[in-house]
PDB file of N, CA, C and O in Angstrom, chain B, residues numbered from 101:
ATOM      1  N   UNK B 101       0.842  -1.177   0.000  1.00  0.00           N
ATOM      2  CA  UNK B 101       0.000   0.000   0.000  1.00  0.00           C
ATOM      3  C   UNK B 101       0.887   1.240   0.000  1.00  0.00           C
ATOM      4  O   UNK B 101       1.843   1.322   0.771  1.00  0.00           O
ATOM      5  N   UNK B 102       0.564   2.234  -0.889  1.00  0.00           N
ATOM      6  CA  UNK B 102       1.620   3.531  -0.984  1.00  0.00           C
ATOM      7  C   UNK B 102       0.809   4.585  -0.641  1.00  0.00           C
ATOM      8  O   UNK B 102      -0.349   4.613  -1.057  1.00  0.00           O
ATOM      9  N   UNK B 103       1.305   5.566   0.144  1.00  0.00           N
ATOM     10  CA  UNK B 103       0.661   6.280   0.719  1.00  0.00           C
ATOM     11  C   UNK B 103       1.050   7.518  -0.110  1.00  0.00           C
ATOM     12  O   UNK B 103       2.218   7.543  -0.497  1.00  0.00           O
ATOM     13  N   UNK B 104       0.358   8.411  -0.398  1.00  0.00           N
ATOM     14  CA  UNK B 104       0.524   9.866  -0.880  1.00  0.00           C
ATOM     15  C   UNK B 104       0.599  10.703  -0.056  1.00  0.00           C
ATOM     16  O   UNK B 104      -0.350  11.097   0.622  1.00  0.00           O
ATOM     17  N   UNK B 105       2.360  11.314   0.043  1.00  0.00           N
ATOM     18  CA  UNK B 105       2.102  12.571   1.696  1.00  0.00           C
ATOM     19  C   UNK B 105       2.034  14.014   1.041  1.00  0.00           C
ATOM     20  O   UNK B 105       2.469  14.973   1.679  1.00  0.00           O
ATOM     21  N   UNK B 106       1.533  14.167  -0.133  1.00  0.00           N
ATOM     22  CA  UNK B 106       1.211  15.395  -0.608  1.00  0.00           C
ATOM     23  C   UNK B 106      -0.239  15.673  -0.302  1.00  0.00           C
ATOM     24  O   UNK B 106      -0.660  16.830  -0.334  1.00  0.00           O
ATOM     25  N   UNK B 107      -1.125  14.509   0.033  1.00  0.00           N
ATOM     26  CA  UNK B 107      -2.176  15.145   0.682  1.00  0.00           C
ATOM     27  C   UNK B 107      -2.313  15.247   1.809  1.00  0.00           C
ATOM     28  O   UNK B 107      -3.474  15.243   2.220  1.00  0.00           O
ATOM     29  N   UNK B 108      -1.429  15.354   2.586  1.00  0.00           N
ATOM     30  CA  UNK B 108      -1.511  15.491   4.508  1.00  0.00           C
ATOM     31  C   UNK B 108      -0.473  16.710   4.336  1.00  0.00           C
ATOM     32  O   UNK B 108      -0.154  17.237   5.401  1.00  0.00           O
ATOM     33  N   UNK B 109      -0.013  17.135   3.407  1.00  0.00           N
ATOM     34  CA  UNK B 109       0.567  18.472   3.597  1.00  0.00           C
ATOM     35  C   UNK B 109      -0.212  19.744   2.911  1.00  0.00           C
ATOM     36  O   UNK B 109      -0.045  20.895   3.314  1.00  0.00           O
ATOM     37  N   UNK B 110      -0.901  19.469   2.054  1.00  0.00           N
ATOM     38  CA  UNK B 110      -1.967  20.095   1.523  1.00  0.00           C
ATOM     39  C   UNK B 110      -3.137  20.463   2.609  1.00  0.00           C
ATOM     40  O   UNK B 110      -3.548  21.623   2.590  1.00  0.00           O
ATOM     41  N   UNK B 111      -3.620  19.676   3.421  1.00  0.00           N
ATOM     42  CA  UNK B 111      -4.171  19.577   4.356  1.00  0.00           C
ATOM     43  C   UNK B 111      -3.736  19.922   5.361  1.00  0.00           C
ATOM     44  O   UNK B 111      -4.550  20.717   5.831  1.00  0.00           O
ATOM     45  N   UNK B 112      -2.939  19.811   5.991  1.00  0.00           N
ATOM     46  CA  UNK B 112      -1.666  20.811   6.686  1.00  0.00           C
ATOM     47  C   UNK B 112      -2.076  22.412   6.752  1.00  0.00           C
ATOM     48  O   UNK B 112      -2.504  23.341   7.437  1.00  0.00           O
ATOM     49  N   UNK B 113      -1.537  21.912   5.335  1.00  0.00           N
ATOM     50  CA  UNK B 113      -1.699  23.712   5.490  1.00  0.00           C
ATOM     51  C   UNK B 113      -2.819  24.804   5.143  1.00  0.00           C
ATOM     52  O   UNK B 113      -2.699  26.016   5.323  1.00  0.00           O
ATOM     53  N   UNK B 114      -3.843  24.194   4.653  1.00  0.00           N
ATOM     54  CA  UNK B 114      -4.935  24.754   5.074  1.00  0.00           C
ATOM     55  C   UNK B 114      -6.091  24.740   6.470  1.00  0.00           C
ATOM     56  O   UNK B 114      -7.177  25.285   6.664  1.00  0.00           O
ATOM     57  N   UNK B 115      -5.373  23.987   7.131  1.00  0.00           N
ATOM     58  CA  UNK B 115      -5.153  24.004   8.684  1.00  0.00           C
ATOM     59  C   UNK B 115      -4.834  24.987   9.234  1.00  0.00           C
ATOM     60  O   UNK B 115      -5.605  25.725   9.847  1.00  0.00           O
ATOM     61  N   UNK B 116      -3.675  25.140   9.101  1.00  0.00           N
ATOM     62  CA  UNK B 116      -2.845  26.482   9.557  1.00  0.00           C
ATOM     63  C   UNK B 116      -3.239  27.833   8.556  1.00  0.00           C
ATOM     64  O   UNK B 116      -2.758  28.915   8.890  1.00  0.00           O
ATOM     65  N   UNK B 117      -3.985  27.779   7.509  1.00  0.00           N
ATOM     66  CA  UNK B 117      -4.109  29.095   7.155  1.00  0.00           C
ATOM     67  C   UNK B 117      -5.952  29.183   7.931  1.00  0.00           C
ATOM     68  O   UNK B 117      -6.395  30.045   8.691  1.00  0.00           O
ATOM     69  N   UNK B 118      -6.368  28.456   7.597  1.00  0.00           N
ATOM     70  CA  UNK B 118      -8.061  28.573   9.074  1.00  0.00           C
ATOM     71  C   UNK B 118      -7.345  28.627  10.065  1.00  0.00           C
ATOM     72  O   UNK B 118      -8.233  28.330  10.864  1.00  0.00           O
ATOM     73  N   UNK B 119      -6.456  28.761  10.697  1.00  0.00           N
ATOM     74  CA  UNK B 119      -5.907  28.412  12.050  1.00  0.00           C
ATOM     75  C   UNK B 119      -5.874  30.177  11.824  1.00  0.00           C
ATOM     76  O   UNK B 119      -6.663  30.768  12.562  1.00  0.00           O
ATOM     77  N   UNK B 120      -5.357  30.725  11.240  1.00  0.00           N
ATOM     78  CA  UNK B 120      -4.708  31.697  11.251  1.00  0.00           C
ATOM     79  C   UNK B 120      -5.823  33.070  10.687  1.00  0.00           C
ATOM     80  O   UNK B 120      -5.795  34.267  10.973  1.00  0.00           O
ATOM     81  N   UNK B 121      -6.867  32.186   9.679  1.00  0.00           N
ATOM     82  CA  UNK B 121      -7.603  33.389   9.609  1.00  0.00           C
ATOM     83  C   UNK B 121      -8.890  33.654  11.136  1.00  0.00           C
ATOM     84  O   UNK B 121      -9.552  34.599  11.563  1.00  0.00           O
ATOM     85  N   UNK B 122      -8.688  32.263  11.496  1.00  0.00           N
ATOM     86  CA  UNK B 122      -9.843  32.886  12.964  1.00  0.00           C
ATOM     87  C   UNK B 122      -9.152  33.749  13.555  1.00  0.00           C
ATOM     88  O   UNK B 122      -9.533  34.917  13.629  1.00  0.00           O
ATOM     89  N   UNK B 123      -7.956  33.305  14.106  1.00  0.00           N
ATOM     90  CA  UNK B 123      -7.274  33.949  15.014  1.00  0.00           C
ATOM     91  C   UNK B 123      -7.070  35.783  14.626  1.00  0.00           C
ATOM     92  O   UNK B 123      -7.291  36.631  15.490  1.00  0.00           O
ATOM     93  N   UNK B 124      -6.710  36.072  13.480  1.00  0.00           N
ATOM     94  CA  UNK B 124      -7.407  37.003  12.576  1.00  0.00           C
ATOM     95  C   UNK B 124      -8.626  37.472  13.140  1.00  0.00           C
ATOM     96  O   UNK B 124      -8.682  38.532  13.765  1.00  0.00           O
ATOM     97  N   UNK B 125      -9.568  36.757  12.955  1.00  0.00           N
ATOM     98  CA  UNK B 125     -10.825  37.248  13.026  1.00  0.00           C
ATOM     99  C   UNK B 125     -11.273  37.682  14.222  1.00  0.00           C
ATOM    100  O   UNK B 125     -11.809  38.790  14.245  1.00  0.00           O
ATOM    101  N   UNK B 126     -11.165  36.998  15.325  1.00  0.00           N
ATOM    102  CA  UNK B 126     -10.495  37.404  16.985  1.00  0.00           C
ATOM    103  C   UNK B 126     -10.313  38.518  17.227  1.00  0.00           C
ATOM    104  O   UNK B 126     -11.156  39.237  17.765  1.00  0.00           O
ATOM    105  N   UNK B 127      -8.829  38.993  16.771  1.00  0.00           N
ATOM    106  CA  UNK B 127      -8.298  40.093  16.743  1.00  0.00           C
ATOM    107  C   UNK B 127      -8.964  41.045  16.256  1.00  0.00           C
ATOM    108  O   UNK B 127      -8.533  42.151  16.583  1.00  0.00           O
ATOM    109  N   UNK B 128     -10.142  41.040  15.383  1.00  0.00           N
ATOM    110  CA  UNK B 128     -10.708  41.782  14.313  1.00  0.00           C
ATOM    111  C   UNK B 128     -11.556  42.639  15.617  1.00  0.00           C
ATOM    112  O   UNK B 128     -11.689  43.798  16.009  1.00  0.00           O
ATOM    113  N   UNK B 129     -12.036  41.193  16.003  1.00  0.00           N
ATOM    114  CA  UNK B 129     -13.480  41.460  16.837  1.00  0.00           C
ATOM    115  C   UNK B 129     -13.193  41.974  18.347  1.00  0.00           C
ATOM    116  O   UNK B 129     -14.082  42.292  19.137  1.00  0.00           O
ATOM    117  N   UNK B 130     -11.886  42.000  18.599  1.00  0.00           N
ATOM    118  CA  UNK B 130     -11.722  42.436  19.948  1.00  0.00           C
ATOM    119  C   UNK B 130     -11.098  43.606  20.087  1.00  0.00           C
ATOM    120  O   UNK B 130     -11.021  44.124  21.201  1.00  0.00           O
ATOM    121  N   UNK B 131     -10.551  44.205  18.957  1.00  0.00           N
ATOM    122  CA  UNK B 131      -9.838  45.534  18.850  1.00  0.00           C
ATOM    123  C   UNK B 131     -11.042  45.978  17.880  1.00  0.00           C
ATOM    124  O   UNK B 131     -11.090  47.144  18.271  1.00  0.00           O
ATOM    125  N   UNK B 132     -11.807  45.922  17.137  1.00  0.00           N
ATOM    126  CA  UNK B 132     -12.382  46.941  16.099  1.00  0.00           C
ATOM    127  C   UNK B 132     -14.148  46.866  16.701  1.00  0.00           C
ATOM    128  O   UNK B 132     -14.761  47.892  16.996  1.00  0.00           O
ATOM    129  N   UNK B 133     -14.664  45.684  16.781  1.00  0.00           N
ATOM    130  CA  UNK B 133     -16.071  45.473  16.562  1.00  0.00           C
ATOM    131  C   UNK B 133     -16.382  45.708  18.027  1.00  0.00           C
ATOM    132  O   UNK B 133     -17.239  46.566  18.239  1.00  0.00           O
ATOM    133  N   UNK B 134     -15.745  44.994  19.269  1.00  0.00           N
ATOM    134  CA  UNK B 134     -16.370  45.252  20.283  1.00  0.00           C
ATOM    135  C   UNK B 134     -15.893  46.575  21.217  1.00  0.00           C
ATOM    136  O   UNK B 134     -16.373  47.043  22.249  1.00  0.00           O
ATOM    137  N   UNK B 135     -15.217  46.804  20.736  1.00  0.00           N
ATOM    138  CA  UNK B 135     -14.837  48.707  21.407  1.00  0.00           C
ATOM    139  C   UNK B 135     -16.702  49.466  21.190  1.00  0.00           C
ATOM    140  O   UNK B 135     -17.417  49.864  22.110  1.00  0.00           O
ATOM    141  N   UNK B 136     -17.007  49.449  19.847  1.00  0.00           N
ATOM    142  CA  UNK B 136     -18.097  49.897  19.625  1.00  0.00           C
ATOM    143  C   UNK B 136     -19.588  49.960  20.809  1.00  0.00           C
ATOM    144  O   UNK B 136     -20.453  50.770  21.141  1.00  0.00           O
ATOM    145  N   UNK B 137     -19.143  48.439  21.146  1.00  0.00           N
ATOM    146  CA  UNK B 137     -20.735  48.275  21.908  1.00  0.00           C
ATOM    147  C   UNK B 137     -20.356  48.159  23.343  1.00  0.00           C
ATOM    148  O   UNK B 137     -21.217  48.207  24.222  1.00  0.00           O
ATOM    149  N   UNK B 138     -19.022  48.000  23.617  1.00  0.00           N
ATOM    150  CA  UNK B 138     -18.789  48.031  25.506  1.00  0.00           C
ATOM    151  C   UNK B 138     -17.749  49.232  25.294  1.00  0.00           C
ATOM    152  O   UNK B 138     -16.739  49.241  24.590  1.00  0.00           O
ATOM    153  N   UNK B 139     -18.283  50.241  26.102  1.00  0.00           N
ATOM    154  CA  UNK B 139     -17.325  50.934  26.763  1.00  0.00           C
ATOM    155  C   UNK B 139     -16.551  50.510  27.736  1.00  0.00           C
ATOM    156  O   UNK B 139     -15.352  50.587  27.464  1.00  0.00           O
ATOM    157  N   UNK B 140     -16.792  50.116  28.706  1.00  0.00           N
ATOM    158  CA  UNK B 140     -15.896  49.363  29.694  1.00  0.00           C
ATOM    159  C   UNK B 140     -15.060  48.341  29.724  1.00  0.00           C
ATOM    160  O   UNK B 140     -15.433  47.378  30.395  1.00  0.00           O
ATOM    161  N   UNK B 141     -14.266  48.287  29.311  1.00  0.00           N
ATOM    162  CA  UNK B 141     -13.251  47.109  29.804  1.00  0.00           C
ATOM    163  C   UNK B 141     -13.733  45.844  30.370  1.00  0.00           C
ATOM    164  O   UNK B 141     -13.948  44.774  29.801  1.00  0.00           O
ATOM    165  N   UNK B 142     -13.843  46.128  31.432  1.00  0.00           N
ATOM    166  CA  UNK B 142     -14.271  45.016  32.694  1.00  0.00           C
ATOM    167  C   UNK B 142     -15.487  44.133  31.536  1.00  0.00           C
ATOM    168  O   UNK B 142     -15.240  43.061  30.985  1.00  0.00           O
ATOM    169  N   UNK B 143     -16.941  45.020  31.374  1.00  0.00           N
ATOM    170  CA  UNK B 143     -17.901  44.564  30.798  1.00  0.00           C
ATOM    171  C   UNK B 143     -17.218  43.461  29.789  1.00  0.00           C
ATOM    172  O   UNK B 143     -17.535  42.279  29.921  1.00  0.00           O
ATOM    173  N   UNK B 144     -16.050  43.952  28.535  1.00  0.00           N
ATOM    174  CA  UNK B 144     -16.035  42.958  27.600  1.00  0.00           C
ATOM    175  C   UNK B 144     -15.234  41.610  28.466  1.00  0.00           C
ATOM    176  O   UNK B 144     -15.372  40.450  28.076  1.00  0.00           O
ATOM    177  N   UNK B 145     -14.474  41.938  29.564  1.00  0.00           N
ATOM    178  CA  UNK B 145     -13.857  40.378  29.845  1.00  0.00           C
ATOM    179  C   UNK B 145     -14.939  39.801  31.046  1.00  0.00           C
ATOM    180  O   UNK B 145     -14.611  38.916  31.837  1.00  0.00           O
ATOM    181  N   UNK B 146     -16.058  40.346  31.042  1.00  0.00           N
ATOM    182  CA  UNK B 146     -17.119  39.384  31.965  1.00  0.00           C
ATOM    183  C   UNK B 146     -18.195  38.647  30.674  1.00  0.00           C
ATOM    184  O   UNK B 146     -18.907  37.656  30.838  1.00  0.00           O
ATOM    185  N   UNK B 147     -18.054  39.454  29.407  1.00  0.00           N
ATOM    186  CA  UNK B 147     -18.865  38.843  28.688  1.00  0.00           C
ATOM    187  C   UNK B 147     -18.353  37.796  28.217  1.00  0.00           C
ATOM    188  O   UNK B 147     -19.047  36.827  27.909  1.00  0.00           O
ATOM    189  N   UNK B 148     -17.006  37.826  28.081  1.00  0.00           N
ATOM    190  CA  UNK B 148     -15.995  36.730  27.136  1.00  0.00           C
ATOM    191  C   UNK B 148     -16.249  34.811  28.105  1.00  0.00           C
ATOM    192  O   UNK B 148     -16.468  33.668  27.706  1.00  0.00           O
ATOM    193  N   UNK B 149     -16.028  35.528  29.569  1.00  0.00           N
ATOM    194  CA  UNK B 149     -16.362  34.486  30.641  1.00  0.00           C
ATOM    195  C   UNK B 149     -17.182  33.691  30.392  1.00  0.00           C
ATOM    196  O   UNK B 149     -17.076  32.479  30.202  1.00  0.00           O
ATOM    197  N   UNK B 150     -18.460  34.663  30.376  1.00  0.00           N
ATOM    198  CA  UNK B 150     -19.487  34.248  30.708  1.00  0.00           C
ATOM    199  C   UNK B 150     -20.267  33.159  28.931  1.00  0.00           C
ATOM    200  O   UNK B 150     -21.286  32.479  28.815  1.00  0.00           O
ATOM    201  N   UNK B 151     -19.288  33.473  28.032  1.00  0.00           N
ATOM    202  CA  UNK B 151     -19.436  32.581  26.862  1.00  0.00           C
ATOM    203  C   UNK B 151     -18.182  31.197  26.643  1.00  0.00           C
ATOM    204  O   UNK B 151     -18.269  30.432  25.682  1.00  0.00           O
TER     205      UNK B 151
END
């Protein structure tokens, strides 16, 4: 049986690029989107908890 490792690196790495666009997206939402709707500090890391 021969195994093909061009598809576990293909797969790989679109792993790591979803890996990388959430983490992205995170960042998006915690510096741009939620400044908007909590003023307070405290408020956004009791909401983060509490999800």
């Amino acid at each position: 049986m021969c195994v093909d490792a061009t598809s576990f690196v293909f797969k790989a790495s679109i792993c790591q690029e979803r890996d990388e666009a959430t983490k992205q997206t995170f960042e998006n939402l915690n510096h741009e989107i939620l400044p908007k709707f909590f003023k307070d500090k405290t408020e956004k890391i009791e909401r983060k908890r509490m999800s």
